[in-house]
HTML snippet that shows the backbone in 3Dmol.js (N, CA, C, O; Angstrom):
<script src="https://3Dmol.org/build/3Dmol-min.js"></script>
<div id="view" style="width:600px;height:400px;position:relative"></div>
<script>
const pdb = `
ATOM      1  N   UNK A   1      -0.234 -24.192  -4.793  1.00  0.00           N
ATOM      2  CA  UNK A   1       0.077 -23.465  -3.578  1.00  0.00           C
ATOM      3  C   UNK A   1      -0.497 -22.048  -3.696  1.00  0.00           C
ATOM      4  O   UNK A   1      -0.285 -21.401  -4.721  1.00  0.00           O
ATOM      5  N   UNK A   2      -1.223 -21.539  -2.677  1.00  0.00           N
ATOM      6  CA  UNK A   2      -1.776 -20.143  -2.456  1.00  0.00           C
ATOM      7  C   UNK A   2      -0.925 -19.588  -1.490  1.00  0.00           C
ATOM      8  O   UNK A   2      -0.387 -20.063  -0.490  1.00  0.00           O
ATOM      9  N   UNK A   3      -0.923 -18.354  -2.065  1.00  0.00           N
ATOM     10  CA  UNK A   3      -0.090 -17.202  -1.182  1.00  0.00           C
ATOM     11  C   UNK A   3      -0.624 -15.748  -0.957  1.00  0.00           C
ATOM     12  O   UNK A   3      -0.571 -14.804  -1.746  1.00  0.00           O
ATOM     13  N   UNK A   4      -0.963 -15.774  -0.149  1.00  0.00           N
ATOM     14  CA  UNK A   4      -1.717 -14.831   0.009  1.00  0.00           C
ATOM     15  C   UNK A   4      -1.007 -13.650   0.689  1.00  0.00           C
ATOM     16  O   UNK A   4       0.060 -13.903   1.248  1.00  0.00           O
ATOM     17  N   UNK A   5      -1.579 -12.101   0.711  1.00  0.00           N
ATOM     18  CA  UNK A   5      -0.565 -10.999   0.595  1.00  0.00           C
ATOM     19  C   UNK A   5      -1.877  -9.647   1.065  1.00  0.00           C
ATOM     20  O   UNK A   5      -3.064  -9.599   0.741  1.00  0.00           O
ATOM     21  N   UNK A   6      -1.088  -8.715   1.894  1.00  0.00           N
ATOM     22  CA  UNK A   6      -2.288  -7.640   2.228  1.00  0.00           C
ATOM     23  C   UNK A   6      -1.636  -7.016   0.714  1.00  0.00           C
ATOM     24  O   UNK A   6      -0.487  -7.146   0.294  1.00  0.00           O
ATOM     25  N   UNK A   7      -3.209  -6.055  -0.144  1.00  0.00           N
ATOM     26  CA  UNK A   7      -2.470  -5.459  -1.460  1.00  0.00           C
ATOM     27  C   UNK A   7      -3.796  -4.158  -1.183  1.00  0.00           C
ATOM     28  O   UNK A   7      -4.726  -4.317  -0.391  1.00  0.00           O
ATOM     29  N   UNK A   8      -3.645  -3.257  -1.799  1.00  0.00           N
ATOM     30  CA  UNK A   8      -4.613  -1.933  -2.133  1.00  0.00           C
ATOM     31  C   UNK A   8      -5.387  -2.280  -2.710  1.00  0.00           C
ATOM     32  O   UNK A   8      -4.939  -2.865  -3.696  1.00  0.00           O
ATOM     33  N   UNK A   9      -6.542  -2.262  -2.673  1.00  0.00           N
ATOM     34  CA  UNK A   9      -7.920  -2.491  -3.681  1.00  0.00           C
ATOM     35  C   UNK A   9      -7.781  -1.674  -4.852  1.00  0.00           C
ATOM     36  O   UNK A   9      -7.949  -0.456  -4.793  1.00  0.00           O
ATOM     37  N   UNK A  10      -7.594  -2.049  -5.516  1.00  0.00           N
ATOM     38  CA  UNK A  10      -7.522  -1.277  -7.139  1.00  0.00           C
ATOM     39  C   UNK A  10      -8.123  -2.219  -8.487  1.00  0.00           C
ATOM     40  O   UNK A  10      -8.606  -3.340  -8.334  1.00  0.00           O
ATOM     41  N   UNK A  11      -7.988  -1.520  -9.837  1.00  0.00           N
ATOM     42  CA  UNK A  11      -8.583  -2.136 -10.693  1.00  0.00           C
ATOM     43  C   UNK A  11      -8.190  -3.603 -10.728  1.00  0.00           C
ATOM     44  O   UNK A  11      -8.864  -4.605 -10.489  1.00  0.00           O
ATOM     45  N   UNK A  12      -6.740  -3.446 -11.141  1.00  0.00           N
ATOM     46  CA  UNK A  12      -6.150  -5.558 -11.078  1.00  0.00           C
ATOM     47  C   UNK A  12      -7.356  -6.310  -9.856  1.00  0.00           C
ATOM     48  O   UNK A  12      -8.421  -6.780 -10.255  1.00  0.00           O
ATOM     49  N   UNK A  13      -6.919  -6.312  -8.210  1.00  0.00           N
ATOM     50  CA  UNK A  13      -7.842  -6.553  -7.653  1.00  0.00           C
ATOM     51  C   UNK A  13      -9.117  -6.979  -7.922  1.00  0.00           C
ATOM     52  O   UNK A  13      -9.661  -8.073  -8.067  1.00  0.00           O
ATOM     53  N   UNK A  14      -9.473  -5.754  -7.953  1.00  0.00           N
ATOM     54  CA  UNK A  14     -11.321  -6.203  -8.316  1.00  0.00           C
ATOM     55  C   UNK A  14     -11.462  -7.152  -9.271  1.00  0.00           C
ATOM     56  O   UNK A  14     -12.272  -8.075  -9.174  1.00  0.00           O
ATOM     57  N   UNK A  15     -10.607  -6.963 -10.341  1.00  0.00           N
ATOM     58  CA  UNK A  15     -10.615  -8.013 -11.491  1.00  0.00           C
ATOM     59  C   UNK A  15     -10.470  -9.579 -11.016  1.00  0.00           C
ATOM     60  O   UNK A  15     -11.285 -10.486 -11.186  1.00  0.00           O
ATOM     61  N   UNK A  16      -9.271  -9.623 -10.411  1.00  0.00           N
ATOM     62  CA  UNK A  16      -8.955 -10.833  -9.416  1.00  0.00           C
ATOM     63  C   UNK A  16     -10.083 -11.471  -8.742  1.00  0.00           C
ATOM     64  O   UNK A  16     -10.433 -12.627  -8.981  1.00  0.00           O
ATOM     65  N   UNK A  17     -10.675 -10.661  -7.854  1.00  0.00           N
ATOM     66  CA  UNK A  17     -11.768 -11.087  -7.044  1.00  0.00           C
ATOM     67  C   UNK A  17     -12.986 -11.561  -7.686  1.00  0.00           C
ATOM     68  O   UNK A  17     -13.505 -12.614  -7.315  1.00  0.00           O
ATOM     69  N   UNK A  18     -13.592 -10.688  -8.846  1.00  0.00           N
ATOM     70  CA  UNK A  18     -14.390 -11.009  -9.533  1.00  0.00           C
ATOM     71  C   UNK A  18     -14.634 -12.604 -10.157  1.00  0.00           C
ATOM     72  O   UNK A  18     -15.614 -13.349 -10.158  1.00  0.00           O
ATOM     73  N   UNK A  19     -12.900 -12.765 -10.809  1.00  0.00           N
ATOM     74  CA  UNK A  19     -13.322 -14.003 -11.660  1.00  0.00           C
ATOM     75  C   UNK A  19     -13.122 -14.768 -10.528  1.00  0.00           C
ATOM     76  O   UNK A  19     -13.879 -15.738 -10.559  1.00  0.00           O
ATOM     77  N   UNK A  20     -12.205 -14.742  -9.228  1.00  0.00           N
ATOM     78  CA  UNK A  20     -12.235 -15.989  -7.933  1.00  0.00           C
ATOM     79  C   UNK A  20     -13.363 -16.000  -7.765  1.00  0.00           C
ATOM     80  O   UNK A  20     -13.683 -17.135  -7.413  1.00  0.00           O
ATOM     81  N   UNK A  21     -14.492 -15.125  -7.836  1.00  0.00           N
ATOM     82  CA  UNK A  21     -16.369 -15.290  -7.403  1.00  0.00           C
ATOM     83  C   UNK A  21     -16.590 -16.359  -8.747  1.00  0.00           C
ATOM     84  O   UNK A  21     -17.307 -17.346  -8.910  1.00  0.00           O
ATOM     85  N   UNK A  22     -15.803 -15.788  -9.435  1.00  0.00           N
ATOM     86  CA  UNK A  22     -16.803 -17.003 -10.578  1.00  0.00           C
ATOM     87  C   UNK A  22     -15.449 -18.645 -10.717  1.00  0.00           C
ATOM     88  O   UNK A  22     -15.209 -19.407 -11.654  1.00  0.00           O
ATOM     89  N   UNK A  23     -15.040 -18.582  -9.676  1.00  0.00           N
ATOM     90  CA  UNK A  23     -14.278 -20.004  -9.533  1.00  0.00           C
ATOM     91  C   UNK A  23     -13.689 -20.473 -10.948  1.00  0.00           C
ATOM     92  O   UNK A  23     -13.870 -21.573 -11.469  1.00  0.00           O
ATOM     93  N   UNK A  24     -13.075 -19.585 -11.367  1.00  0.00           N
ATOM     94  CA  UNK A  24     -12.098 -19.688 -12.719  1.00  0.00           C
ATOM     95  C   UNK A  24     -10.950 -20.209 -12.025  1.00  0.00           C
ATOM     96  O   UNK A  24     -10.604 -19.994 -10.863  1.00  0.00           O
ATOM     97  N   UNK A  25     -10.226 -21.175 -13.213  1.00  0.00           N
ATOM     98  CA  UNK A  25      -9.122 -21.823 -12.868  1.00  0.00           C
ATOM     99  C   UNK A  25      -7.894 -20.939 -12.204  1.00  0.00           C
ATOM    100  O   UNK A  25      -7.545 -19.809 -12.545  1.00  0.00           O
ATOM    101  N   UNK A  26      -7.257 -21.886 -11.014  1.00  0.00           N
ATOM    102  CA  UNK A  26      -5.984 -21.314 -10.532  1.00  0.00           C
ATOM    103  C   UNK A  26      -4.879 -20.368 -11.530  1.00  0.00           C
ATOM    104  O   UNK A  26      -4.399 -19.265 -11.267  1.00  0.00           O
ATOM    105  N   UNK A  27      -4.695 -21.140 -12.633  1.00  0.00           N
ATOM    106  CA  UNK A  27      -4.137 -20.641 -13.608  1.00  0.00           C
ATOM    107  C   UNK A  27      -4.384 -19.100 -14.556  1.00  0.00           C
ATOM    108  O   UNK A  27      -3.495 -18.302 -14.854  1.00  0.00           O
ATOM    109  N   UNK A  28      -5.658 -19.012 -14.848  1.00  0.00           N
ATOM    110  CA  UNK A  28      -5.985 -17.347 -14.861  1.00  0.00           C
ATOM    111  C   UNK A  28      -5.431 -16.682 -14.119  1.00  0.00           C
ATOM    112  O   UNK A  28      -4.625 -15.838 -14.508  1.00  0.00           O
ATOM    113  N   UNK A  29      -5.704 -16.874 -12.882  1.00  0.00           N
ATOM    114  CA  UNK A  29      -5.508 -15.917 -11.399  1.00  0.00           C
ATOM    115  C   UNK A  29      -3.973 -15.579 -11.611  1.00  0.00           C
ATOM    116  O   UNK A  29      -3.475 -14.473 -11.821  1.00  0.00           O
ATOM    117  N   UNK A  30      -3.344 -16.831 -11.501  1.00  0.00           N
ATOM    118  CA  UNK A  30      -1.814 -16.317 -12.021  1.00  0.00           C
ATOM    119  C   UNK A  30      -1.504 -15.614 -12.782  1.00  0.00           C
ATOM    120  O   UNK A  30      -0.857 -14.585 -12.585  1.00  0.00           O
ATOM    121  N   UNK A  31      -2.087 -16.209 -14.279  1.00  0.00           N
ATOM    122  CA  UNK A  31      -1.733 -15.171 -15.166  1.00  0.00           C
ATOM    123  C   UNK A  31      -2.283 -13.835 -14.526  1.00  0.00           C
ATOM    124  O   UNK A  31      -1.433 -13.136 -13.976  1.00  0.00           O
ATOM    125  N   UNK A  32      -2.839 -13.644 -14.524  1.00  0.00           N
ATOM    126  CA  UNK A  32      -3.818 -12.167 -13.878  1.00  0.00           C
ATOM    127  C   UNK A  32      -2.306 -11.260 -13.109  1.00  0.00           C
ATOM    128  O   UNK A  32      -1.737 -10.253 -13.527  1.00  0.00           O
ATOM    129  N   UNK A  33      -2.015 -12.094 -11.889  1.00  0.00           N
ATOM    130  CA  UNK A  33      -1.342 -11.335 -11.450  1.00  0.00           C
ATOM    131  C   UNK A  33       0.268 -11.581 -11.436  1.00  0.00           C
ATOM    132  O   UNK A  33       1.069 -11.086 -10.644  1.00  0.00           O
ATOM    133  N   UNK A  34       0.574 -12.588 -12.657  1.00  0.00           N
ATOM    134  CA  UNK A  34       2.151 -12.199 -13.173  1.00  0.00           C
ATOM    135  C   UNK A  34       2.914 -11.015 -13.458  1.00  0.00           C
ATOM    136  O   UNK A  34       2.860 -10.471 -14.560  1.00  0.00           O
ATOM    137  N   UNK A  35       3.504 -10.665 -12.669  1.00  0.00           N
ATOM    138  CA  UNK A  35       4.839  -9.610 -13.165  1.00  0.00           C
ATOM    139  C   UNK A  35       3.690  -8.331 -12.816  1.00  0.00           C
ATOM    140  O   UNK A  35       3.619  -7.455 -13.679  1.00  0.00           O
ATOM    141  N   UNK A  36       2.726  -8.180 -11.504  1.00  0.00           N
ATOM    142  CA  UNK A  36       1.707  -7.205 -10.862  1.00  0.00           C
ATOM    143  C   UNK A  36       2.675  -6.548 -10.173  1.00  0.00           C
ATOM    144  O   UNK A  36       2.953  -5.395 -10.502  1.00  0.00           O
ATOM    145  N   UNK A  37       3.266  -7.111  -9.226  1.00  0.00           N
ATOM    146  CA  UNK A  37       4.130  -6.226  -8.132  1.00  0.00           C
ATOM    147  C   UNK A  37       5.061  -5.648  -9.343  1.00  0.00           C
ATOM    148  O   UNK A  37       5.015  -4.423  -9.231  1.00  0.00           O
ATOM    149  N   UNK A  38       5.860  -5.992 -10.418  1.00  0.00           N
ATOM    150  CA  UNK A  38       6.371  -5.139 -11.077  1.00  0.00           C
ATOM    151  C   UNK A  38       6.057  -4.228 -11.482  1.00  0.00           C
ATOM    152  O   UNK A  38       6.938  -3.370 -11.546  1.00  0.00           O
ATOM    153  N   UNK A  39       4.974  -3.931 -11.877  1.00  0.00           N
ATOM    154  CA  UNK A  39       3.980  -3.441 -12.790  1.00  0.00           C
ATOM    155  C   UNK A  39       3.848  -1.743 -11.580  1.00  0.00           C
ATOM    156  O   UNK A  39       3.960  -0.541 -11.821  1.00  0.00           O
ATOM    157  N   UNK A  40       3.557  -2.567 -10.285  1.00  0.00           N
ATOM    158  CA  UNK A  40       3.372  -1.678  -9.664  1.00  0.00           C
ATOM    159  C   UNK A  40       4.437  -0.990  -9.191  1.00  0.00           C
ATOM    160  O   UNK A  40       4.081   0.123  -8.803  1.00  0.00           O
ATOM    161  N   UNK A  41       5.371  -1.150  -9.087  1.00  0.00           N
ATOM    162  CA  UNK A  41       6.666  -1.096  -8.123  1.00  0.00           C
ATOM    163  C   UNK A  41       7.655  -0.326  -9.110  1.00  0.00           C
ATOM    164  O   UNK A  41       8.018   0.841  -8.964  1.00  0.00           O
ATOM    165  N   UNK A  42       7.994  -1.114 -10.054  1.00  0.00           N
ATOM    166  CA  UNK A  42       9.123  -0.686 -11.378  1.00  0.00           C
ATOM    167  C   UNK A  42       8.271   0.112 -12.457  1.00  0.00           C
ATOM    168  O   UNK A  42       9.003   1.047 -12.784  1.00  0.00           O
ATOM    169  N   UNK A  43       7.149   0.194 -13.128  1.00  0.00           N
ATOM    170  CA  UNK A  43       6.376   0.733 -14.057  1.00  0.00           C
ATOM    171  C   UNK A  43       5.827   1.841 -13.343  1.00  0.00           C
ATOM    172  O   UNK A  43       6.336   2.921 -13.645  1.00  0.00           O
ATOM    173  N   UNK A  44       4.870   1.871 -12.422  1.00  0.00           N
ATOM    174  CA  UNK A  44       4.238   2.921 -11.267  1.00  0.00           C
ATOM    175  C   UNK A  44       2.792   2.871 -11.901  1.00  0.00           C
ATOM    176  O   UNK A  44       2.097   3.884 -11.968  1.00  0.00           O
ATOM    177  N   UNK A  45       2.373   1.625 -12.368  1.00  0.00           N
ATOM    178  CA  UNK A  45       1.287   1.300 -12.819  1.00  0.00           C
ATOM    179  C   UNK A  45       0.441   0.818 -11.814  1.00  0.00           C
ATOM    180  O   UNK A  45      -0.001  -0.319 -11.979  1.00  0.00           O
ATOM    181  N   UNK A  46       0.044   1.579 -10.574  1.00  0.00           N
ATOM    182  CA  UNK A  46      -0.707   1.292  -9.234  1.00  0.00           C
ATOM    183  C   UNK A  46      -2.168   1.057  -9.937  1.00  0.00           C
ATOM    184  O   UNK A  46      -3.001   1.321  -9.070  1.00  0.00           O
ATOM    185  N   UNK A  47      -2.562   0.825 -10.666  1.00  0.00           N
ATOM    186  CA  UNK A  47      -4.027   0.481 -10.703  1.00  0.00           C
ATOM    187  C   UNK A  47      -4.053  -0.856 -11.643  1.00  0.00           C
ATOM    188  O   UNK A  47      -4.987  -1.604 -11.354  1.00  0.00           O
ATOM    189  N   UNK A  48      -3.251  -1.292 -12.667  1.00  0.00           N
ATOM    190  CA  UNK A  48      -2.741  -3.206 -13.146  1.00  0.00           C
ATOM    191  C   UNK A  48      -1.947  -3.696 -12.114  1.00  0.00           C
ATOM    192  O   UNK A  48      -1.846  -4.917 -11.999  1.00  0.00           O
ATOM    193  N   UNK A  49      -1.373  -2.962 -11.351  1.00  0.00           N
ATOM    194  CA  UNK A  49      -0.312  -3.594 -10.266  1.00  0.00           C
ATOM    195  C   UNK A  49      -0.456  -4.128  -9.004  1.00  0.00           C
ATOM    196  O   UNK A  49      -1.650  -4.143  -8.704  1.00  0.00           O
ATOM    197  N   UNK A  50       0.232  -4.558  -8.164  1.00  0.00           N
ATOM    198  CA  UNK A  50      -0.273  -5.478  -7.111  1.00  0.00           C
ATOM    199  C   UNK A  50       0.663  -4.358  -6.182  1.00  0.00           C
ATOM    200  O   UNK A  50       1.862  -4.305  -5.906  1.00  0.00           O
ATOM    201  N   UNK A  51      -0.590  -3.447  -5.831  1.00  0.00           N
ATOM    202  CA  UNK A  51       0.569  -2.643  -4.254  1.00  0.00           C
ATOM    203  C   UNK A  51       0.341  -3.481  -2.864  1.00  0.00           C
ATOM    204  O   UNK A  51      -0.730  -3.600  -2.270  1.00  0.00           O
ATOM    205  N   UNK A  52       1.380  -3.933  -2.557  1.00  0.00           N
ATOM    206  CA  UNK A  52       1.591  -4.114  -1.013  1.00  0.00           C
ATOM    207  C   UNK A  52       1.446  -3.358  -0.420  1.00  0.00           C
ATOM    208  O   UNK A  52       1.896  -2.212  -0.410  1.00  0.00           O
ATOM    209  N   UNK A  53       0.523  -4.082   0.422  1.00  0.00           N
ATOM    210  CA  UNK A  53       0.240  -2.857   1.619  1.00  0.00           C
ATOM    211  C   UNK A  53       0.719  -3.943   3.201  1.00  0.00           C
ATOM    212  O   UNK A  53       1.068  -5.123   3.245  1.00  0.00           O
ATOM    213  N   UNK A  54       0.596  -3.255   3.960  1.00  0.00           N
ATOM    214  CA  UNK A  54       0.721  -4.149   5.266  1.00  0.00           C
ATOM    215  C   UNK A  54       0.151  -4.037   6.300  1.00  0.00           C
ATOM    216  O   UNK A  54      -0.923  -3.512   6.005  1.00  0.00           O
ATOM    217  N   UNK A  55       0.204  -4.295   7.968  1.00  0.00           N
ATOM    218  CA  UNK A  55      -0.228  -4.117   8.811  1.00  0.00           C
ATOM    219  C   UNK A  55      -1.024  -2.833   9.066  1.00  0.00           C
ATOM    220  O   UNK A  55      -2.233  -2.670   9.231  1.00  0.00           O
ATOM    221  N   UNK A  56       0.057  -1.921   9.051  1.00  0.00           N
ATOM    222  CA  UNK A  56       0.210  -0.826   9.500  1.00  0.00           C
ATOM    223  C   UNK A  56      -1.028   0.354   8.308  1.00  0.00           C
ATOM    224  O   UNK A  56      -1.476   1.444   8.663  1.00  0.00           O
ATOM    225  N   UNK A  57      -1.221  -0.147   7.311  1.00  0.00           N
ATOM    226  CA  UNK A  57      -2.437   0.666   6.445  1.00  0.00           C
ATOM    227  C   UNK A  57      -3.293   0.664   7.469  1.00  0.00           C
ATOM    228  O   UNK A  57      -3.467   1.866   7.669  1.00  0.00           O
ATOM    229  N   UNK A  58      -3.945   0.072   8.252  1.00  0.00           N
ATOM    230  CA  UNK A  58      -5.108   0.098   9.038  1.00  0.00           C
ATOM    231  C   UNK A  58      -5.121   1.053  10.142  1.00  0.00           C
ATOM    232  O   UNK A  58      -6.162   1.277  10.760  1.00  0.00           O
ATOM    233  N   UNK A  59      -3.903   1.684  10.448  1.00  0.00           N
ATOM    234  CA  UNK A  59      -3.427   2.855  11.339  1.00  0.00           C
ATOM    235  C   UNK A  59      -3.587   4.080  10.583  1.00  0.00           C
ATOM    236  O   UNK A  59      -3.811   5.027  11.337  1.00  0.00           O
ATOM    237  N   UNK A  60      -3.541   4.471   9.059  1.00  0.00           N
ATOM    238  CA  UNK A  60      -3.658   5.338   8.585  1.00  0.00           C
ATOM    239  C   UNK A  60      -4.919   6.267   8.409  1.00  0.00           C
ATOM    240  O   UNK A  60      -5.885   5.814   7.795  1.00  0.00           O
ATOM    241  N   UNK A  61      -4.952   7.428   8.871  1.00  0.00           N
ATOM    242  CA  UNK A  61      -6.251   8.391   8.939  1.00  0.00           C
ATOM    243  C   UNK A  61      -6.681   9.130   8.129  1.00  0.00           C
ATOM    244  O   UNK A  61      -7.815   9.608   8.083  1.00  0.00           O
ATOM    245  N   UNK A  62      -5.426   9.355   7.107  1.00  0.00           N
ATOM    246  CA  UNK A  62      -5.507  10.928   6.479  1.00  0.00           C
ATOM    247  C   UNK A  62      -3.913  10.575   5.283  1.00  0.00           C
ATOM    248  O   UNK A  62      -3.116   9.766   5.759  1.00  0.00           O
ATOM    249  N   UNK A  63      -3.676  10.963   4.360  1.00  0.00           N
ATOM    250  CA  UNK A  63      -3.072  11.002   3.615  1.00  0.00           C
ATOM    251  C   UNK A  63      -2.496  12.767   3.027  1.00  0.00           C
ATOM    252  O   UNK A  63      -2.939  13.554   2.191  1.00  0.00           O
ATOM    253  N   UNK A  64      -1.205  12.790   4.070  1.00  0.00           N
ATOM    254  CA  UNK A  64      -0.439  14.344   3.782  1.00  0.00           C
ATOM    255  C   UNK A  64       0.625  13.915   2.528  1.00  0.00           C
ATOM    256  O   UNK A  64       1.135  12.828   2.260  1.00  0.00           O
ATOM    257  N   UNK A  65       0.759  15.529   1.740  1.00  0.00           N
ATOM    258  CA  UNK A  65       2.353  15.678   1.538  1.00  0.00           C
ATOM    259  C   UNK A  65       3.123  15.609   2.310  1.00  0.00           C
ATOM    260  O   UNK A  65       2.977  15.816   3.514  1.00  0.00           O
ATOM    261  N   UNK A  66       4.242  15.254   1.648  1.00  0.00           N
ATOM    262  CA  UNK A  66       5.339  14.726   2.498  1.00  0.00           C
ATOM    263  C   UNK A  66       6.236  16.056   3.155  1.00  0.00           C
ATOM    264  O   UNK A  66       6.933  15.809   4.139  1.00  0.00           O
ATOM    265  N   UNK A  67       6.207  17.952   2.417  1.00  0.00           N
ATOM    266  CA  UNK A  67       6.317  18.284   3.309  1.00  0.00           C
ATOM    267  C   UNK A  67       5.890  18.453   4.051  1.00  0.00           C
ATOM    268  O   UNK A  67       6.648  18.588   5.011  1.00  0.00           O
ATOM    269  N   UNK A  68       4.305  18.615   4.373  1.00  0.00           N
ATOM    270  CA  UNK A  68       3.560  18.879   5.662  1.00  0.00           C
ATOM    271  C   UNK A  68       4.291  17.635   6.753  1.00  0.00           C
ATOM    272  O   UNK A  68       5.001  18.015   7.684  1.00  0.00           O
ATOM    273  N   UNK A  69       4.192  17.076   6.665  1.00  0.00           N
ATOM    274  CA  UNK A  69       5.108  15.639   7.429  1.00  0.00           C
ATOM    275  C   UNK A  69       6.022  16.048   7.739  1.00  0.00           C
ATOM    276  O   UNK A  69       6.082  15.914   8.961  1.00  0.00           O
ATOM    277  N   UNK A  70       6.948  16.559   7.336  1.00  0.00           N
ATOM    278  CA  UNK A  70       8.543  16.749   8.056  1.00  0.00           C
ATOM    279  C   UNK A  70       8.234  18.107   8.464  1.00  0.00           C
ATOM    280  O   UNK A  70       9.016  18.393   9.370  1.00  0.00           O
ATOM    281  N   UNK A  71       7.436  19.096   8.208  1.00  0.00           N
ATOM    282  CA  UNK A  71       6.929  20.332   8.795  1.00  0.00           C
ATOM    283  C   UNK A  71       6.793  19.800  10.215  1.00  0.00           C
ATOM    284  O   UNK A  71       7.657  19.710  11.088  1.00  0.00           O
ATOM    285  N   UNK A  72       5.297  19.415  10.245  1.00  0.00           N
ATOM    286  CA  UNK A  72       4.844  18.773  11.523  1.00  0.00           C
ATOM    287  C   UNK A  72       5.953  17.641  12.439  1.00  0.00           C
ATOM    288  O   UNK A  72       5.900  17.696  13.667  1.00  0.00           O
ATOM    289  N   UNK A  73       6.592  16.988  11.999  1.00  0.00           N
ATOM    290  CA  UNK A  73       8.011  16.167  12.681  1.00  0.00           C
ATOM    291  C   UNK A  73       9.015  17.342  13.056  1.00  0.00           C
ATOM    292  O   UNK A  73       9.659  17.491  14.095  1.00  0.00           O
ATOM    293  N   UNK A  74       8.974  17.997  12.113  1.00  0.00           N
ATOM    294  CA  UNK A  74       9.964  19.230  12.688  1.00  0.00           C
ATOM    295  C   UNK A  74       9.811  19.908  14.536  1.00  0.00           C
ATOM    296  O   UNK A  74      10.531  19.919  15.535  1.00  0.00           O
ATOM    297  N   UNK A  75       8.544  20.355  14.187  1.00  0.00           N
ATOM    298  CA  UNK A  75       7.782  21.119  14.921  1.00  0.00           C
ATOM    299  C   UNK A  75       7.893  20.230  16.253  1.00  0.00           C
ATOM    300  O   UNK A  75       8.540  20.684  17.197  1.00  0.00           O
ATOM    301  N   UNK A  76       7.247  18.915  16.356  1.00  0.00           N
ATOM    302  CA  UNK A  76       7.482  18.452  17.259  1.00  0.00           C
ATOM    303  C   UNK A  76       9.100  17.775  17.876  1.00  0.00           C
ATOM    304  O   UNK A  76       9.435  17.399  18.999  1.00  0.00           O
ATOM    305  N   UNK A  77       9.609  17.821  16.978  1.00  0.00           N
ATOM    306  CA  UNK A  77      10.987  17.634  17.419  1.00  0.00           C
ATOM    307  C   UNK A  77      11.474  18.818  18.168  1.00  0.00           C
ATOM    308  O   UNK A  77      11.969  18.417  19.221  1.00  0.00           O
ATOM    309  N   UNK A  78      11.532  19.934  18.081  1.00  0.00           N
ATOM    310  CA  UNK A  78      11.631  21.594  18.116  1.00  0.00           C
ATOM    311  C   UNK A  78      10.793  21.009  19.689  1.00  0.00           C
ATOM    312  O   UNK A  78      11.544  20.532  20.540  1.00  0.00           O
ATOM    313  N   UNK A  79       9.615  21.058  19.932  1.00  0.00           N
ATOM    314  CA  UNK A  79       9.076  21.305  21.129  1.00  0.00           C
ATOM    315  C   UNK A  79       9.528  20.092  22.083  1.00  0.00           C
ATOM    316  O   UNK A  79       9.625  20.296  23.293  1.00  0.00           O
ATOM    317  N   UNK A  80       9.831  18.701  21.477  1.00  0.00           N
ATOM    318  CA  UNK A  80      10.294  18.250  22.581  1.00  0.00           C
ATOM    319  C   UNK A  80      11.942  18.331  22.903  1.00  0.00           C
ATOM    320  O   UNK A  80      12.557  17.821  23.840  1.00  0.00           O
ATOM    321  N   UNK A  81      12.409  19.108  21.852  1.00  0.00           N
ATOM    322  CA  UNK A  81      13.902  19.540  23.074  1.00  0.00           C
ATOM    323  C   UNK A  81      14.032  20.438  23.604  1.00  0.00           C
ATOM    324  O   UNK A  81      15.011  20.562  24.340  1.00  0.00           O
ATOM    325  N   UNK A  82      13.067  21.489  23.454  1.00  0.00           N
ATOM    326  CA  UNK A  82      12.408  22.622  24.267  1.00  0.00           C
ATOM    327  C   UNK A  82      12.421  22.106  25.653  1.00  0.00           C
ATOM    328  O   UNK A  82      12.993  22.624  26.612  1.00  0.00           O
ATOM    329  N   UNK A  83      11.530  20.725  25.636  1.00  0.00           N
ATOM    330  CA  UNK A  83      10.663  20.526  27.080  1.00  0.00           C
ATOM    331  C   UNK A  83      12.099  19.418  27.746  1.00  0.00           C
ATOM    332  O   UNK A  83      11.899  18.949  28.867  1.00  0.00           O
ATOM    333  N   UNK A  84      13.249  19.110  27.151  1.00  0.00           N
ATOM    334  CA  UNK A  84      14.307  18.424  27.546  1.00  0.00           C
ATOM    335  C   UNK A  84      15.334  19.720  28.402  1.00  0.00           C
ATOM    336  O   UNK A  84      15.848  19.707  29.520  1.00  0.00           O
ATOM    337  N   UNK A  85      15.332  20.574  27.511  1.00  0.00           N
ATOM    338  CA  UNK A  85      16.307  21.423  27.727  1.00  0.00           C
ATOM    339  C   UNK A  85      15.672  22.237  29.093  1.00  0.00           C
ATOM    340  O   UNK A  85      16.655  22.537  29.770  1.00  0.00           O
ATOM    341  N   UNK A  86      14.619  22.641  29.667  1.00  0.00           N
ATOM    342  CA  UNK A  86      13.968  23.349  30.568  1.00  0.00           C
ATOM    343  C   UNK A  86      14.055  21.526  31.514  1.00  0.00           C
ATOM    344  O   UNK A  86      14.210  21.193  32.689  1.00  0.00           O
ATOM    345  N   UNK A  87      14.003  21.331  31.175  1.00  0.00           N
ATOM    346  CA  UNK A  87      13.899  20.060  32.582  1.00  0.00           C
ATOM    347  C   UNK A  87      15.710  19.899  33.249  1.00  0.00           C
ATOM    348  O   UNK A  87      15.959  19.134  34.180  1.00  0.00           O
TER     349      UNK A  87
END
`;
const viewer = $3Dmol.createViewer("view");
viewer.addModel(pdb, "pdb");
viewer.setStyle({}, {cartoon: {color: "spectrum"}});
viewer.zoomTo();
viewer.render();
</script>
């Protein structure tokens, strides 16, 4: 059974892909990516690890700190009860 998953292109990956080009047994592949999402998730080993990614990566433009983010959410929160409160 194949299961397939959106993940970040990283080293594991490429590795993955590589030997699927060279049609190595199902069984490598597994081993390959046994205990990956851990690796990535519980260890923070994002480049042996299998990051999930999902739909929504393909919406992404730009990669902020996270305070600039709640800066900018701020800000616009601030202006739209501005434009509530005058209405």
């Amino acid at each position: 059974m194949v299961h397939q998953s959106a993940v970040i292109k990283n080293k594991m990956i490429k590795e993955y892909q590589r030997l699927e080009d060279e049609n190595v047994d199902r069984d490598v592949l597994e081993e390959l990516t046994l205990g990956s999402l851990r690796k990535a998730v519980q260890e923070g080993d994002t480049e042996n690890g299998s990051v999930m990614a999902g739909q929504i990566t393909g919406l992404i433009n730009e990669i902020k700190p996270v305070d600039t983010l709640i800066q900018e959410m701020m800000t616009q929160a601030t202006m739209t009860a501005s434009q509530l409160i005058i209405k």
